[in-house]
KOLKE-190925 format. One record per residue (C-alpha): residue number from 1; x, y, z. Coordinates in steps of 0.001 Angstrom, whole numbers, m for minus. Example, Ala and Ser with C-alpha at 12.3 -4.5 7.8 and 13.67 -1.06 7.14 Angstrom:
@tilum: 1 | x: 12300 | y: m4500 | z: 7800
@tilum: 2 | x: 13670 | y: m1060 | z: 7140
This chain:
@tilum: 1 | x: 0 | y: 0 | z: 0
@tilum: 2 | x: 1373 | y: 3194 | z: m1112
@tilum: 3 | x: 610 | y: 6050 | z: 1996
@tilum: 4 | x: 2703 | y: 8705 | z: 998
@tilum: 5 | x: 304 | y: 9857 | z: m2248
@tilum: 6 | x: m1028 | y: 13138 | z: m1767
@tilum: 7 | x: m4179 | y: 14431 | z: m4227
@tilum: 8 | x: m4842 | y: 18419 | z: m4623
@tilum: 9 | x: m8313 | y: 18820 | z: m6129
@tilum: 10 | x: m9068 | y: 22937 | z: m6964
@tilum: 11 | x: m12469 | y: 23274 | z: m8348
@tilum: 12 | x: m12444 | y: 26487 | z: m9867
@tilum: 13 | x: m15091 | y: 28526 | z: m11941
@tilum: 14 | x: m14977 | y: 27048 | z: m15475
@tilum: 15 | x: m12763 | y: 23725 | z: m14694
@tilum: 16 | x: m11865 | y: 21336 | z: m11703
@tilum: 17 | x: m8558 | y: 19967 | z: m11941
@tilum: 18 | x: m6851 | y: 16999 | z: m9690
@tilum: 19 | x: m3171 | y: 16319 | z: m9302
@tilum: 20 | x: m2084 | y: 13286 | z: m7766
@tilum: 21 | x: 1739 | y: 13174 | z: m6544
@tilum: 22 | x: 3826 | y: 10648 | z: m4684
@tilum: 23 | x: 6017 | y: 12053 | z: m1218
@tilum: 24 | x: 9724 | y: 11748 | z: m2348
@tilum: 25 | x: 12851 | y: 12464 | z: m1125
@tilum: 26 | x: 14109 | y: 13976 | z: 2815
@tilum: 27 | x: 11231 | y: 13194 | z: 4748
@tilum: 28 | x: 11845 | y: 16546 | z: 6223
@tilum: 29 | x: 12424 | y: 18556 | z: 2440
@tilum: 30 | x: 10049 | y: 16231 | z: 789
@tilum: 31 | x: 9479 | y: 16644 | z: m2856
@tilum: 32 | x: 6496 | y: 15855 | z: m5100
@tilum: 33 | x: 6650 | y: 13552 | z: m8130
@tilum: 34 | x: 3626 | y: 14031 | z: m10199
@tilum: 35 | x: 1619 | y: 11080 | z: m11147
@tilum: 36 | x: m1247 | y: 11910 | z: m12521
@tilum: 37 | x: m3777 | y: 14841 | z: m13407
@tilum: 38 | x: m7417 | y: 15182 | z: m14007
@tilum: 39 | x: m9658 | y: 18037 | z: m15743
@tilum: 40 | x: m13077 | y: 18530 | z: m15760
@tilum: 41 | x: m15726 | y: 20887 | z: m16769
@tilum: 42 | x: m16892 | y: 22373 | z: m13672
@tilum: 43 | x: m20837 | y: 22384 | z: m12940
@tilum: 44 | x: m23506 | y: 23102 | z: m10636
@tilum: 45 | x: m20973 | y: 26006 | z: m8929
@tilum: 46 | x: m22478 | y: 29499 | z: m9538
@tilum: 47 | x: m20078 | y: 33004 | z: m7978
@tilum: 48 | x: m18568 | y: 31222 | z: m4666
@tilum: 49 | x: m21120 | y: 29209 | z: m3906
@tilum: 50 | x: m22530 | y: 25513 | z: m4609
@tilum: 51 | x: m26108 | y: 25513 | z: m6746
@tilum: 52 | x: m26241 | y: 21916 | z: m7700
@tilum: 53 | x: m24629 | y: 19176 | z: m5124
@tilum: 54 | x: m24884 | y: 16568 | z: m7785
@tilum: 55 | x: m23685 | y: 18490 | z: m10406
@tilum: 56 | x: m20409 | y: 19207 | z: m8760
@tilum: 57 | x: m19534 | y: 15745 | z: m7018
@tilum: 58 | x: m19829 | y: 14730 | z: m10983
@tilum: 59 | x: m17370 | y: 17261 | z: m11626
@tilum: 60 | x: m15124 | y: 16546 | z: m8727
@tilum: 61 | x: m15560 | y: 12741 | z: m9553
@tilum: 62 | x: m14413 | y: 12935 | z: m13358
@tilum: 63 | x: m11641 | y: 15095 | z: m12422
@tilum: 64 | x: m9919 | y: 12779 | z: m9817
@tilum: 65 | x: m11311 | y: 9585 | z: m11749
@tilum: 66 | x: m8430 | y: 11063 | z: m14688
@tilum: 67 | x: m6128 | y: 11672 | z: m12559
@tilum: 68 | x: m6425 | y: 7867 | z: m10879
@tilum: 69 | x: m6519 | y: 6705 | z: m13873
@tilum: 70 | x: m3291 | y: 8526 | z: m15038
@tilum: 71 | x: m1283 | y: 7429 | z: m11777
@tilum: 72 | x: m2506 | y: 4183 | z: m11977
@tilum: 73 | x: m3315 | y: 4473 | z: m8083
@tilum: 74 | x: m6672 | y: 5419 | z: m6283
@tilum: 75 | x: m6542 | y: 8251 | z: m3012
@tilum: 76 | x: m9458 | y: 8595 | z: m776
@tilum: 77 | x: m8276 | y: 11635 | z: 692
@tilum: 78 | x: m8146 | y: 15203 | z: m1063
@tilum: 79 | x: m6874 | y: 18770 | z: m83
@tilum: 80 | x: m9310 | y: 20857 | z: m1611
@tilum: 81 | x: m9346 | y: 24332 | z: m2720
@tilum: 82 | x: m11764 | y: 27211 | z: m1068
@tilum: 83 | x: m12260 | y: 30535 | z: m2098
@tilum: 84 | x: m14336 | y: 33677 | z: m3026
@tilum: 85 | x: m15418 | y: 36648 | z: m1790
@tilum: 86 | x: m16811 | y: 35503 | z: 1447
@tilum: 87 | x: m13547 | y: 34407 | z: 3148
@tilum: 88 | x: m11847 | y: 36879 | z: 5435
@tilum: 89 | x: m8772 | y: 37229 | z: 6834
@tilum: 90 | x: m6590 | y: 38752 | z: 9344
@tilum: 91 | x: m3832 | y: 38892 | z: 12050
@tilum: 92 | x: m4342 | y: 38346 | z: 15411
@tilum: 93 | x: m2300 | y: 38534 | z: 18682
@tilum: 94 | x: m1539 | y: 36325 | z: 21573
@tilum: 95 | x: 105 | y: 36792 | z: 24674
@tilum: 96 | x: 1171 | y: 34471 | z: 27458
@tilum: 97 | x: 3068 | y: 34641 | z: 30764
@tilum: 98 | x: 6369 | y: 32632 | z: 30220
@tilum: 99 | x: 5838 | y: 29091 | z: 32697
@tilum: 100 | x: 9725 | y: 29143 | z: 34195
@tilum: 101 | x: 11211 | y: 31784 | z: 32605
@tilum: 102 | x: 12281 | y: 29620 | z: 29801
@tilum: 103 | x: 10115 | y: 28701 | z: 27043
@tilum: 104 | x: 8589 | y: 25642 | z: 26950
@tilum: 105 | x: 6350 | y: 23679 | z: 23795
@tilum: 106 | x: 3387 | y: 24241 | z: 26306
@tilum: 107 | x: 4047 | y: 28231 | z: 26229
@tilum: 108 | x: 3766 | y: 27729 | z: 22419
@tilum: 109 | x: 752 | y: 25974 | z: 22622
@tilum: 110 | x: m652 | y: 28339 | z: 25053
@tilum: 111 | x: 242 | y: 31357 | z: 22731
@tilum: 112 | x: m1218 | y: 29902 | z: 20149
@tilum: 113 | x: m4644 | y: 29043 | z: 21021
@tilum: 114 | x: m5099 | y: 32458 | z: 22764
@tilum: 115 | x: m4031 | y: 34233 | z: 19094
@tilum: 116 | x: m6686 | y: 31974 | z: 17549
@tilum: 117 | x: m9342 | y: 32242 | z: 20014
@tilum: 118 | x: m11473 | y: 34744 | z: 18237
@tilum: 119 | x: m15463 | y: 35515 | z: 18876
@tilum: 120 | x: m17291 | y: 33787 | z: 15179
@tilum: 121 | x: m20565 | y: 34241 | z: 14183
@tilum: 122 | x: m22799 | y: 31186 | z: 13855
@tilum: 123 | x: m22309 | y: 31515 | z: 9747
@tilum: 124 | x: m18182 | y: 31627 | z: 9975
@tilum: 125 | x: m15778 | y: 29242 | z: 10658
@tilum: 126 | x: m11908 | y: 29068 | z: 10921
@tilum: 127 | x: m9938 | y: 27268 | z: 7805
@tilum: 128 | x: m6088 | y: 28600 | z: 8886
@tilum: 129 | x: m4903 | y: 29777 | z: 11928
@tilum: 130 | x: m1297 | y: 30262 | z: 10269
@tilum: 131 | x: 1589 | y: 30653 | z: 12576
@tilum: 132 | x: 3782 | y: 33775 | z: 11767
@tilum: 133 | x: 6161 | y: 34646 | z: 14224
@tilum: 134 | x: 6852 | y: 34912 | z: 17733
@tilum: 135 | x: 8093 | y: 37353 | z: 20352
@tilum: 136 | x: 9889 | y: 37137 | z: 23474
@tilum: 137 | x: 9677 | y: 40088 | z: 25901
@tilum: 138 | x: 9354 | y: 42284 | z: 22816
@tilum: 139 | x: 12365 | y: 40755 | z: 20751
@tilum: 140 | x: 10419 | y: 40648 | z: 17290
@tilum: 141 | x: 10937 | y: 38055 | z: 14321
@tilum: 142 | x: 11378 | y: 34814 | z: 15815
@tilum: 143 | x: 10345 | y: 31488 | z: 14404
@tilum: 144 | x: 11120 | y: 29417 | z: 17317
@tilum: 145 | x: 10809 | y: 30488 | z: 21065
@tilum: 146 | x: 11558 | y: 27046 | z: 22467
@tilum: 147 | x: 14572 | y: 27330 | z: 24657
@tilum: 148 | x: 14412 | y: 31123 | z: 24867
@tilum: 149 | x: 14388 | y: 33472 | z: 28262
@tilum: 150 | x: 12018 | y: 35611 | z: 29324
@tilum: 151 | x: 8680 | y: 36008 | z: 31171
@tilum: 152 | x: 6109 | y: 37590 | z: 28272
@tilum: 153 | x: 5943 | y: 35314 | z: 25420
@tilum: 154 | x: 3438 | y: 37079 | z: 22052
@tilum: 155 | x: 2432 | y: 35114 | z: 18903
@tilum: 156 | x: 1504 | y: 36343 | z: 15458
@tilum: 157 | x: m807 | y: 34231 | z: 13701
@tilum: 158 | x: m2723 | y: 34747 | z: 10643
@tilum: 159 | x: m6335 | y: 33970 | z: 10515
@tilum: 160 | x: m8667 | y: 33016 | z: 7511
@tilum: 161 | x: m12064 | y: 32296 | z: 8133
@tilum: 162 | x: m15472 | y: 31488 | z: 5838
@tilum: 163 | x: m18717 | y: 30661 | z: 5514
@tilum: 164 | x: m19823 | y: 27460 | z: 7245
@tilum: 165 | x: m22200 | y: 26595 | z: 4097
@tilum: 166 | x: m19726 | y: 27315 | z: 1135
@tilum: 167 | x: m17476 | y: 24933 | z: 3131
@tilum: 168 | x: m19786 | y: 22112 | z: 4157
@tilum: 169 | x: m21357 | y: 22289 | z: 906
@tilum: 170 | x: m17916 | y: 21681 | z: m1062
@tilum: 171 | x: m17039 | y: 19039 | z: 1124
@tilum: 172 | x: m20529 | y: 17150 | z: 835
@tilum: 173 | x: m19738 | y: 17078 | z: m3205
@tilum: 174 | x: m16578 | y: 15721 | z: m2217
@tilum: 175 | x: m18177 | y: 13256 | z: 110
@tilum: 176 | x: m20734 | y: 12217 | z: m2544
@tilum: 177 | x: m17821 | y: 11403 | z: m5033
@tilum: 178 | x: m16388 | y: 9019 | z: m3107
@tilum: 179 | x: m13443 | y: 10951 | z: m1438
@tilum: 180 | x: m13011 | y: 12755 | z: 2041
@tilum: 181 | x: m11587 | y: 16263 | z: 2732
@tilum: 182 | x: m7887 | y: 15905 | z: 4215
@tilum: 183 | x: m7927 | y: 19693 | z: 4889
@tilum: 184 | x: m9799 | y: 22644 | z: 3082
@tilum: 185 | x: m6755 | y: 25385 | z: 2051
@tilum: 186 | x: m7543 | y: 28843 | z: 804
@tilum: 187 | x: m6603 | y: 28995 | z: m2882
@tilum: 188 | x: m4246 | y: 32012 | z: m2609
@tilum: 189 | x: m2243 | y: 30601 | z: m621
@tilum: 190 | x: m1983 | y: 27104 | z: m1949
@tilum: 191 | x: m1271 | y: 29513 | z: m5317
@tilum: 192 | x: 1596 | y: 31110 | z: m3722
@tilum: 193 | x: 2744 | y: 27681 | z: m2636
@tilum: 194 | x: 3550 | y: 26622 | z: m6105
@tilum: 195 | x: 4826 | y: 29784 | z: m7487
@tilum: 196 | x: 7217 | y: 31889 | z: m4757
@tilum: 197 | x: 10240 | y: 30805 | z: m3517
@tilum: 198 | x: 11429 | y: 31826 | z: m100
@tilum: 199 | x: 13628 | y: 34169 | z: m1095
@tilum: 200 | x: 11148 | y: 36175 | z: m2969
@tilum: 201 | x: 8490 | y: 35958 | z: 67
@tilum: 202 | x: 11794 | y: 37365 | z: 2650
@tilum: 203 | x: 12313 | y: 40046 | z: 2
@tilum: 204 | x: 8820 | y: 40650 | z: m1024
@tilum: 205 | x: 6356 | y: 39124 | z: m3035
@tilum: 206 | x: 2954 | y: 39357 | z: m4287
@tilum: 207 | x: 1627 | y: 36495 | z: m6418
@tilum: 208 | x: m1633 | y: 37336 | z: m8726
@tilum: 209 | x: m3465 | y: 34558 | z: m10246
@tilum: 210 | x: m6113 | y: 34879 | z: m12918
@tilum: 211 | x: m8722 | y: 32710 | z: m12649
@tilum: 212 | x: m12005 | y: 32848 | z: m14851
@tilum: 213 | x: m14048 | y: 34446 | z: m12611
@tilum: 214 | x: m11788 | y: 35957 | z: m9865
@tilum: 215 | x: m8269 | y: 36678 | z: m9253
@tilum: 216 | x: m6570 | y: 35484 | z: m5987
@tilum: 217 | x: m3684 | y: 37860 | z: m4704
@tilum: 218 | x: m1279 | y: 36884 | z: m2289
@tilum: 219 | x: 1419 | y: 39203 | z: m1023
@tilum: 220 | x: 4312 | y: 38574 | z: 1330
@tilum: 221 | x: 7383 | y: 40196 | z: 3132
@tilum: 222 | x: 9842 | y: 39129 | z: 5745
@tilum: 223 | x: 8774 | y: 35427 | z: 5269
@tilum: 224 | x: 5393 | y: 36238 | z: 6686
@tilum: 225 | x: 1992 | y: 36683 | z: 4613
@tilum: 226 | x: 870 | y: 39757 | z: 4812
@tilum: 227 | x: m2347 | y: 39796 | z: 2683
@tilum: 228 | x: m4721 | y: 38562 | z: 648
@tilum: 229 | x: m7502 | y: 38942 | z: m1294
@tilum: 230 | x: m9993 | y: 37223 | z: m4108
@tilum: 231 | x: m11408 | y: 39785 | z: m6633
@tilum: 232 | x: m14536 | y: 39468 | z: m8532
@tilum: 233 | x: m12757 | y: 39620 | z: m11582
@tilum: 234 | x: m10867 | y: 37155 | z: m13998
@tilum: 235 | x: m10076 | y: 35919 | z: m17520
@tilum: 236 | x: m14184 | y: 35242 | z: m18030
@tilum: 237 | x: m14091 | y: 39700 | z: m17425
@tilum: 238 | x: m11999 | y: 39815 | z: m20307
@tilum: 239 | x: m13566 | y: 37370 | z: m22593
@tilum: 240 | x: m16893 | y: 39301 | z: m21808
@tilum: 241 | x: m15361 | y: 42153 | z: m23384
@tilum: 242 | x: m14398 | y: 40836 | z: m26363
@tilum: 243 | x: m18081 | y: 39242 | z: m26693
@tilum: 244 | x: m19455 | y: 42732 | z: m27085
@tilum: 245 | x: m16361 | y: 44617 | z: m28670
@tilum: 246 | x: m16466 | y: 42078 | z: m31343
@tilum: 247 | x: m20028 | y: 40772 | z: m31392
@tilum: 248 | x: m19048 | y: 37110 | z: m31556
@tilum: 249 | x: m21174 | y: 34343 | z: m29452
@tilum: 250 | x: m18819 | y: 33485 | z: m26084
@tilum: 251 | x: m17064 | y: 30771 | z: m27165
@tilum: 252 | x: m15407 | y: 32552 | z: m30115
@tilum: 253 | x: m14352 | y: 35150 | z: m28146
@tilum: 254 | x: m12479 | y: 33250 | z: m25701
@tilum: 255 | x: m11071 | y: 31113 | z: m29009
@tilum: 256 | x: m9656 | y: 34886 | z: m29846
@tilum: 257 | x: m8657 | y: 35622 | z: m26518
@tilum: 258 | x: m6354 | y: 32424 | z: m26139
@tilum: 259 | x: m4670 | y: 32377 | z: m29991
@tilum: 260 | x: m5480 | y: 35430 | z: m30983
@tilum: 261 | x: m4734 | y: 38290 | z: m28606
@tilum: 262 | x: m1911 | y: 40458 | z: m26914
@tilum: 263 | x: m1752 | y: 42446 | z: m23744
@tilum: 264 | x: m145 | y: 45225 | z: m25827
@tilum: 265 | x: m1900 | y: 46500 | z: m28824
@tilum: 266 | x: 1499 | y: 48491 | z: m30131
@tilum: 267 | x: 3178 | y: 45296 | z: m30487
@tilum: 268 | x: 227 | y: 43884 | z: m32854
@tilum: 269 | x: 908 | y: 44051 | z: m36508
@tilum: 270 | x: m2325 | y: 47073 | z: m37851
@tilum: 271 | x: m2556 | y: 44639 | z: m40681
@tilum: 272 | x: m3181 | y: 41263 | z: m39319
@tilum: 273 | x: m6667 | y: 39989 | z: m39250
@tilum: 274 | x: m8505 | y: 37070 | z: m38161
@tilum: 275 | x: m11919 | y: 35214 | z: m39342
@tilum: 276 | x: m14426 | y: 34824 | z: m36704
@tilum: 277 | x: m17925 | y: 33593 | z: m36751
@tilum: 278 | x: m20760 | y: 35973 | z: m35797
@tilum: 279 | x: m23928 | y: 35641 | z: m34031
@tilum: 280 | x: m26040 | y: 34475 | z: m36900
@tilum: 281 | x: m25556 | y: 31623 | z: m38548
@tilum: 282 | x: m22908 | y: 31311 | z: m41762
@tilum: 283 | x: m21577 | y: 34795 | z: m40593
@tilum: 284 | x: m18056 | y: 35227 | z: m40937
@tilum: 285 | x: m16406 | y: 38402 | z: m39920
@tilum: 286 | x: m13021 | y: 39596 | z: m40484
@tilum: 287 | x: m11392 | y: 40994 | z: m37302
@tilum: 288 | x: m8376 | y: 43200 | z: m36713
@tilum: 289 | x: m5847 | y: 41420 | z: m34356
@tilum: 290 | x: m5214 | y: 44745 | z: m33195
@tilum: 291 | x: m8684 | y: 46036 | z: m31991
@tilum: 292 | x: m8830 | y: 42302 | z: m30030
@tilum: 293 | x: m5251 | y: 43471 | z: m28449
@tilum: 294 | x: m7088 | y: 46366 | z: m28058
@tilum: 295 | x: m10378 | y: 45410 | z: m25720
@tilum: 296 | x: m7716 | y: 42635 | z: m23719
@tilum: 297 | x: m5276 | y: 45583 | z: m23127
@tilum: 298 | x: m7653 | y: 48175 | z: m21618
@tilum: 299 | x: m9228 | y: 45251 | z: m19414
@tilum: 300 | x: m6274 | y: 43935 | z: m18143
@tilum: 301 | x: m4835 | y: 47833 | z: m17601
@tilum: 302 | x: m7759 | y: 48186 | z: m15364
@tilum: 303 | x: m7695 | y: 45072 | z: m13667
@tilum: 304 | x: m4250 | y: 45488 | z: m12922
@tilum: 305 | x: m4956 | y: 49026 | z: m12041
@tilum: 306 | x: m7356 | y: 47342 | z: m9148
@tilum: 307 | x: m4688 | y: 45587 | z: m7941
@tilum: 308 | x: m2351 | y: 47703 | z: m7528
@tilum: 309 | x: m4490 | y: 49988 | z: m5324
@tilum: 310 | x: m5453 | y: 46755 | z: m3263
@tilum: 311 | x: m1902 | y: 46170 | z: m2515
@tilum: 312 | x: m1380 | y: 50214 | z: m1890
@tilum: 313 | x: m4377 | y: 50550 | z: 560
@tilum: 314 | x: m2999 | y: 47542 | z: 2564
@tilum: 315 | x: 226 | y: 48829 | z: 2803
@tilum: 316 | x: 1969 | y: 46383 | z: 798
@tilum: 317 | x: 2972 | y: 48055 | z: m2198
@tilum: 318 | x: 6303 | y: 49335 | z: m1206
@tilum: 319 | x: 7432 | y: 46016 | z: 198
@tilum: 320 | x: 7195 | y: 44465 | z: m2969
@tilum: 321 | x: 11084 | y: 43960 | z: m3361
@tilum: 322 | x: 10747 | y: 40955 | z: m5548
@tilum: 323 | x: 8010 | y: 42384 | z: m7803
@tilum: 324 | x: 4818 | y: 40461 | z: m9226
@tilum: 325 | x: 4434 | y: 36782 | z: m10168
@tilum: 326 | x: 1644 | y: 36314 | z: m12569
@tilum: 327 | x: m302 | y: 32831 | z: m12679
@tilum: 328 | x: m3865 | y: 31265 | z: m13548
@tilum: 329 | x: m5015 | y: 30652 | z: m16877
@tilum: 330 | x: m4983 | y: 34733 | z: m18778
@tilum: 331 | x: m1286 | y: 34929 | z: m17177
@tilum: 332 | x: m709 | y: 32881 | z: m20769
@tilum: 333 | x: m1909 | y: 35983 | z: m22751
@tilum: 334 | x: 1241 | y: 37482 | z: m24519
@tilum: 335 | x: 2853 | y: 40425 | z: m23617
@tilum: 336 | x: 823 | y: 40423 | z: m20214
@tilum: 337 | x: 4004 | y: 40399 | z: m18176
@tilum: 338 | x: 5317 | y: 43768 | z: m19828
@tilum: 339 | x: 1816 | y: 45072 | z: m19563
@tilum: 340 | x: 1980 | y: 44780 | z: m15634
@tilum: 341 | x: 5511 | y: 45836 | z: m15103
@tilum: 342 | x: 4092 | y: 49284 | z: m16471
@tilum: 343 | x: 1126 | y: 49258 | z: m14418
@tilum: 344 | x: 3116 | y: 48383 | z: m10865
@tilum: 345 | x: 6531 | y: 49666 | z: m11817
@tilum: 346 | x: 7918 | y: 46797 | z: m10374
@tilum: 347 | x: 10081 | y: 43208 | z: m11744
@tilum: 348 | x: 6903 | y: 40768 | z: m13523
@tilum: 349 | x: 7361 | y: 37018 | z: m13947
@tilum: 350 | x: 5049 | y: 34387 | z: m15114
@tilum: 351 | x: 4766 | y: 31975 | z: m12277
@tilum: 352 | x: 4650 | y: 27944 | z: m12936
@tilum: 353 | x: 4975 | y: 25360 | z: m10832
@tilum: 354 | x: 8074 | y: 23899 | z: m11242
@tilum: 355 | x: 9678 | y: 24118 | z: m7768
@tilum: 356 | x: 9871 | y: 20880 | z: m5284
@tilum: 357 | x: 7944 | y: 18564 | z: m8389
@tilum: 358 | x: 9457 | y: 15346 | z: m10191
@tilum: 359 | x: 7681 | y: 13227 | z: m11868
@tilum: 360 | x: 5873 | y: 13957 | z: m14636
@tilum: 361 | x: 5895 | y: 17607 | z: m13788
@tilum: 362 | x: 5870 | y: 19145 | z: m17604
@tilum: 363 | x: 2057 | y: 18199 | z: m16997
@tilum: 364 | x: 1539 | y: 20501 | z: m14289
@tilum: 365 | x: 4109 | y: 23465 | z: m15578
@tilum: 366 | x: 1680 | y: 25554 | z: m17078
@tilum: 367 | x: 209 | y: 28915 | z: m15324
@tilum: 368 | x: m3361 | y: 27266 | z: m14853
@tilum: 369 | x: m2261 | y: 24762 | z: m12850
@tilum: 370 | x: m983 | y: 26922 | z: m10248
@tilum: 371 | x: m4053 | y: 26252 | z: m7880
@tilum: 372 | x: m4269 | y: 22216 | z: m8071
@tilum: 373 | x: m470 | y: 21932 | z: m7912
@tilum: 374 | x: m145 | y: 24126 | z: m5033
@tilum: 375 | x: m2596 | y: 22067 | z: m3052
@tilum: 376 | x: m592 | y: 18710 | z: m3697
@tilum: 377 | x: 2513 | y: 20886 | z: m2488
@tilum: 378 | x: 793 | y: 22266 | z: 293
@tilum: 379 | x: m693 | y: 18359 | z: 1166
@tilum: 380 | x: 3185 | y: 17330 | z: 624
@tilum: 381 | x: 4356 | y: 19735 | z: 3632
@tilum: 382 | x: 1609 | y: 18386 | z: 5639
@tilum: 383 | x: 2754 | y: 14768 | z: 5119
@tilum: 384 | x: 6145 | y: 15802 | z: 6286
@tilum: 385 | x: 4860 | y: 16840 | z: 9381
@tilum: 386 | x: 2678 | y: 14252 | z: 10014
@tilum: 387 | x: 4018 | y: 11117 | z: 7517
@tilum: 388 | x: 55 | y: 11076 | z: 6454
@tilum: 389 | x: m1163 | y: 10806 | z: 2844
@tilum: 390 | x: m3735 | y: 9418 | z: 995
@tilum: 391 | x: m4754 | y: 5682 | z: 1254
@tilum: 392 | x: m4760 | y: 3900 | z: m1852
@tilum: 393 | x: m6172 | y: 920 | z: m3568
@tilum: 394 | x: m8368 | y: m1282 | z: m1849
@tilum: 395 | x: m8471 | y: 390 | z: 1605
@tilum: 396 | x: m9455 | y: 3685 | z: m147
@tilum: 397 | x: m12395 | y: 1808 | z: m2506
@tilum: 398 | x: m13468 | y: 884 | z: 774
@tilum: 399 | x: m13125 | y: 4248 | z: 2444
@tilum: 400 | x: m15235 | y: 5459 | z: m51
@tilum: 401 | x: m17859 | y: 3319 | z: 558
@tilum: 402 | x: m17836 | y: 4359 | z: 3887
@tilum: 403 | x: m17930 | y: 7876 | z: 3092
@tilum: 404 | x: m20544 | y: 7377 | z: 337
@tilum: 405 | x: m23122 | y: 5340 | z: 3390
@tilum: 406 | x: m22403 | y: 8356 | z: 5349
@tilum: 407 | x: m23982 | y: 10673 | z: 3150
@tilum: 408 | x: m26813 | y: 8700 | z: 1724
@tilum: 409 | x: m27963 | y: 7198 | z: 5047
């Protein structure tokens, strides 16, 4: 039985994708060798929130049935994206009386369930309560107290919280398909997970990742997250725009949009055209590559433009040291990388994952898997701390039996 399989399942707006890796390597610098990867049309998932229970767990159970299928291995257990505008998040502050005047794992403990213990509504609940740093009498910027003198001990931790029903709700779908929730992991993060290095989040980092419907933002400095936010906007946004500018049905405007566009309508040759089909039928229309650069361009400048003053009114902006990492799906659109190095005057690289993955990790090395990949990562650091993956073969069919009678009974 193979234990050390981890499975990442993000079920974004348009698609749901599953990666399936196999724990490698140091047990304590583990890396991931990907095995296999699953896509499917997403459905019954409307904004951030589940419409149609057996519309998704279809979803969710074509997208990890590929990616079994491709690893030639079955996982019961998944670490599933969450996301939208409904999650919140925030710092918070605990503070304990050092035991013996040394610090002790208890003190951490201690610290750290008084940082987390905040007052929830009924309709929220906790997904991270993410360790940051600690303090000893006022000494800032440690990572580990143990061992250390003094008699106040303070803890940093970073707090994300969301609604009880989006949760529950993507974890019955789960349930239904046959597979149980390991842990659920806000998508920015498990984003940033695949995309930053270290270096880049000491320096300082934002990552922005274009999904279809919203864009996750994740910015970081001194090692420590710092914020994060999911805008209502995305690639769909763009393709929307090119629906009307060009009066095409939707579909042919997001065929322009991914062979046919730019970020930057200067670098578009005036003369180039392309034949697209209009809204009636046996209507061909002859469009100017340069007006499509031109509708993607002034979207993406104002997207970008959102950003930027999301970053500036959390007072992250100027710690950007390591500039902007661009991922999701649009972050393929050429010449979007030069397009946002003029709009945040700061270094722009397209973000892949790449880092920490063996296997077949071509598969995976693409901006729109930033999401799924980070997940298997993020599952992957878990399983170093706790050696616990995903059971596999018959032990999981049976699991997900169990977890099927559950729901249905």
């Amino acid at each position: 039985m193979r234990s050390n399989l981890i499975a990442g399942l993000d079920i974004g707006s348009t698609h749901t994708c599953a990666v399936i890796g196999e724990v490698i390597g140091d047990p304590r610098h583990p890396s991931l060798a990907i095995l296999g990867v699953g896509q499917a049309p997403t459905a019954g998932l409307r904004g951030d929130f589940v419409i149609n229970i057996d519309e998704m767990t279809e979803s969710v159970r074509n997208a990890v049935n590929e990616a079994e299928l491709m690893a030639g291995a079955t996982v019961d257990r998944v670490y599933a994206g969450i996301g939208g505008e409904h999650v919140r998040a925030t710092n918070s502050m605990g503070v304990v009386a050092i035991s013996d005047e040394e610090v002790t794992g208890d003190d951490v403990e201690r610290v750290h369930i008084v940082a987390r213990a905040v007052a929830l509504p009924p309709d929220r609940e906790m997904v991270h309560a993410i360790r940051q740093e600690y303090r000893v009498d006022h000494q800032a910027g440690i990572k580990d107290p143990i061992g250390m003198s003094g008699v106040r001990l303070e803890s940093e931790v970073f707090l994300v919280t969301c609604q009880v029903t989006a949760s529950a709700n993507i974890t019955r779908a789960i349930n239904r398909a046959g597979y149980r929730v390991q842990e659920l992991v806000l998508e920015p993060l498990a984003g940033a997970r695949a995309v930053l290095t270290e270096d880049e989040k000491e320096v300082g980092v934002a990552m922005v990742e274009i999904g279809a419907q919203t864009t996750n933002v994740a910015a970081y400095y001194e090692g420590k997250i710092h914020h994060v936010a999911i805008l209502p906007f995305g690639g769909a946004t763009v393709t929307q725009d090119l629906m009307r500018g060009l009066a095409v049905p939707y579909k042919e405007a997001q065929r322009a949009k991914e062979h046919h566009s730019h970020a930057l309508a200067q670098m578009v040759d005036p003369r180039e055209t392309v034949d697209l089909p209009g809204p009636s039928p046996n209507q061909m229309r002859s469009v100017a590559c340069e007006l499509i650069a031109h509708i993607v361009e002034q979207r993406l400048d104002e997207m970008f433009g959102i950003i930027q003053g999301e970053l500036q009114d959390n007072g992250v902006a100027e710690k950007l040291g390591a500039g902007i990492v661009l991922s999701g799906g649009s972050a393929s659109i050429p010449g979007i990388t030069e397009l946002a190095q003029q709009i945040f005057a700061a270094p722009v690289r397209l973000g892949v994952p790449t880092e920490g993955l063996g296997g077949i990790a071509d598969v995976v090395a693409r901006p729109r898997f930033t999401v799924g990949a980070g997940l298997a990562l993020w599952g992957a650091d878990r399983f170093a701390e706790t050696g616990r993956g995903a059971s596999t073969r018959a032990s999981g069919i049976v699991t997900r039996l169990g977890v099927w009678l559950k729901e249905f009974f």
